[in-house]
N, C-alpha and C positions, 0 to 999 in steps of 0.2 A: 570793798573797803580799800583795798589794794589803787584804786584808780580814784581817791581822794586826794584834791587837793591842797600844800598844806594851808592856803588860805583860806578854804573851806574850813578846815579843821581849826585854827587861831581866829575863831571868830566874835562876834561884839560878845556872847554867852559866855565863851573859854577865856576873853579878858578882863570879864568881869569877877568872875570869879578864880583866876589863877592867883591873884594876892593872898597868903595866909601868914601873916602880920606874926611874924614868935614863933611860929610852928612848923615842922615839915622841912622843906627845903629854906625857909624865913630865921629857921630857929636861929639863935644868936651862935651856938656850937656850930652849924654848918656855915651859916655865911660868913660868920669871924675870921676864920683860917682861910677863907678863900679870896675878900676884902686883901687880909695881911698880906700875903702871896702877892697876890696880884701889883700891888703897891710897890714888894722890893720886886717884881720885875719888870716895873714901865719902868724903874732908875729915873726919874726924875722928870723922864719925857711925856710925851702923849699916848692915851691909851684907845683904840679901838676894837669895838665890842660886835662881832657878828651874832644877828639875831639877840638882839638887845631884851627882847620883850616889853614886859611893864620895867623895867630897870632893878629887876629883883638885885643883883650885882652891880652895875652901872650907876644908880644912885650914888649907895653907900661910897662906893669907891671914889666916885666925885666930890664927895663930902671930904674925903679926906686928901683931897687937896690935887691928885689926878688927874690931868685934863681927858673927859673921855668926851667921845661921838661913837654913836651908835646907827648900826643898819638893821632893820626890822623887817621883812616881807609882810607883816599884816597894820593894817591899820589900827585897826582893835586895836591890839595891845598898846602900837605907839601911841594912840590917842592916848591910852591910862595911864602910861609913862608920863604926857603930857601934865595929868593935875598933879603932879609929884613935883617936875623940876620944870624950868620954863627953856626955850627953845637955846637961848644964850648961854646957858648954865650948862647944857648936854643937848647939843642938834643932833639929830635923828636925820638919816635917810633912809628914804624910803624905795626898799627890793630887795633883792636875792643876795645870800651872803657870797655866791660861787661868781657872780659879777659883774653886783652892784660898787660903784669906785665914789669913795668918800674923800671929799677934799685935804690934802695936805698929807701930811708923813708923819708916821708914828714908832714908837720902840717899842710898840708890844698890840698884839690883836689876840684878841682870846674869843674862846666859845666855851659854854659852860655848859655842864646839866644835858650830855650826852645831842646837844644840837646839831651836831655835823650830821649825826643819823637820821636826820629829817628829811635829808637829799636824798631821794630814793635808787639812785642809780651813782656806779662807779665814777662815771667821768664825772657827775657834778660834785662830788667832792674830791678829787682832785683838783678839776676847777676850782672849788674852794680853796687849797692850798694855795694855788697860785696868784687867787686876790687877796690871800693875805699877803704873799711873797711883793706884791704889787704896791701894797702898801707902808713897806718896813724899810724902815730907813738901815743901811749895812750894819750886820750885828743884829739887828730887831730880830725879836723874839716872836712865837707862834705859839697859842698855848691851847690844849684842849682839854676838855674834862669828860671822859667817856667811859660807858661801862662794859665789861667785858662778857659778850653774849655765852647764856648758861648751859648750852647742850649738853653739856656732860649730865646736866640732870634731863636728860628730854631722850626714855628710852625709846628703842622701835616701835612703830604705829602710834605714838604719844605725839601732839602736836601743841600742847601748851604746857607752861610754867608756870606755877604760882610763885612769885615772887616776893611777896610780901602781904603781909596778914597784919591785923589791926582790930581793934572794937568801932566797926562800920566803914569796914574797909578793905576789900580786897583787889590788891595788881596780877596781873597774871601778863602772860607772852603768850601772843601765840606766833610758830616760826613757817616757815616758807625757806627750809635748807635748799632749795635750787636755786631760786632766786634771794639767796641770800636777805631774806626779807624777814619784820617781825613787827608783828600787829602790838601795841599795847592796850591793854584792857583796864579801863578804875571804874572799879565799882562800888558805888558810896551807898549807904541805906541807913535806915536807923529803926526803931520798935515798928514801925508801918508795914503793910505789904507792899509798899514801893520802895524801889532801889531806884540810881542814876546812875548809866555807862556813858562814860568817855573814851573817845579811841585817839590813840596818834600811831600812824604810818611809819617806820626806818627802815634804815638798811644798815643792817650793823657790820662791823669792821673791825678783824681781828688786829691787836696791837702790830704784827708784820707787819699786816696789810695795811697800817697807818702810817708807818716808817716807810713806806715802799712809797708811798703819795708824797709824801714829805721831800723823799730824797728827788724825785720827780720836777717837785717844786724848787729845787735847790737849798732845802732842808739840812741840817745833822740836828739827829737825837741827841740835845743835849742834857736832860733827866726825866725820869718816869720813877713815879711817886706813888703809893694806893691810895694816898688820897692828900686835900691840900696841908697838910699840917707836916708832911716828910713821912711818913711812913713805909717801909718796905713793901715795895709791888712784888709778889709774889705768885705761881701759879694758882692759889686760893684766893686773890684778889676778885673782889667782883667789881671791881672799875679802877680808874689811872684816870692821874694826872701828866701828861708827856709835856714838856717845852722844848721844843726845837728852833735851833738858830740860823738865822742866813751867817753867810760867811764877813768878816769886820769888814772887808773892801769887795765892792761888788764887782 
């Protein structure tokens, strides 16, 4: 699983059914404060979205008035994106968020819903930083939304996490602490004796370890949040929101 690629993984299957309209990650409670956010900090300017997907964020926030363009590595998803908004309204390019270079200058790039961890190796997201840094006008803001990987619950000889439980639903991790690597596992079922696994491939990345790429990039930490609405990040967070800024004059 380890040697899947992610557009192996985002593929016509995974984008047709990644939309869940009011629910999950769709729910009005999750996307509202992240839409909000995002809005006072593109300040007025243009916004750019690495790994756009179907425009689960990228829509709504165009809707309200935002100029965004998005980068996607799979086509799937951008196609779906497609029947949502038309090319004028939110263009997409298409490839790798660590760098792929999307026309013009923006005051804000973001990544949401723990997507830096898709790059399976260190240099590529650092890489990543740097094609944000490539892309921000002096001052432009960096923004990520990532979750904070669980080992504290993963004793010796233990290799997965259950992460969340549901009625027809269960996520688990499994980790690879050498190669700082971590399989995600959903397993969806319902009264049948058939269940469906989905996987996706990361490399997760301790909040240092994100500040350290950042400053790399010519980054400062300018706030880290437990999540988009302001909440205190704490060592019992299980994920952050960080925004980091280049410097006013480049």
């Amino acid at each position: 699983m380890g040697g899947m690629r992610q557009e192996e993984i985002w593929d016509f299957d995974a984008a047709q059914s990644y939309d869940t309209p009011g629910t999950a990650m769709f729910a009005p409670e999750v996307l509202g404060p992240a839409v909000d956010r995002l809005v006072e900090l593109a300040g007025g300017g243009r916004a750019l979205e690495f790994a756009i997907g179907t425009g689960r964020v990228g829509v709504p926030l165009a809707e309200r008035g935002v100029p965004v363009t998005g980068i996607e590595l799979s086509r799937p998803m951008a196609d779906r994106l497609r029947t949502k908004v038309d090319e004028a309204a939110l263009p997409v390019v298409l490839g790798d968020m660590a760098t792929t270079v999307a026309p013009g200058e923006y005051t804000l790039v973001y990544l949401v819903y723990n997507t830096i961890s898709n790059l399976s190796e260190q240099a590529e997201q650092v890489a990543c930083f740097r094609n944000a840094a490539r892309h921000l006008v002096p001052g432009g803001r960096f923004v990520i939304e990532l979750w904070v990987p669980e080992l504290r619950k993963l004793p010796p000889g233990q290799e997965a996490v259950v992460w969340h439980t549901e009625p027809g639903y269960i996520g688990l991790d499994t980790y690879d602490v050498l190669r700082q690597h971590a399989v995600s596992h959903h397993i969806r079922f319902d009264d049948s004796k058939q269940a469906r696994v989905s996987r996706s491939v990361h490399r997760y990345i301790w909040p240092a370890e994100l500040d350290l790429m950042a400053q790399l990039a010519g980054f400062a930490l300018e706030s880290r949040h437990a999540d988009w609405s302001g909440a205190e990040f704490t060592a019992d967070s299980r994920s952050h929101v960080s925004v980091y800024r280049l410097p006013a004059q480049g």
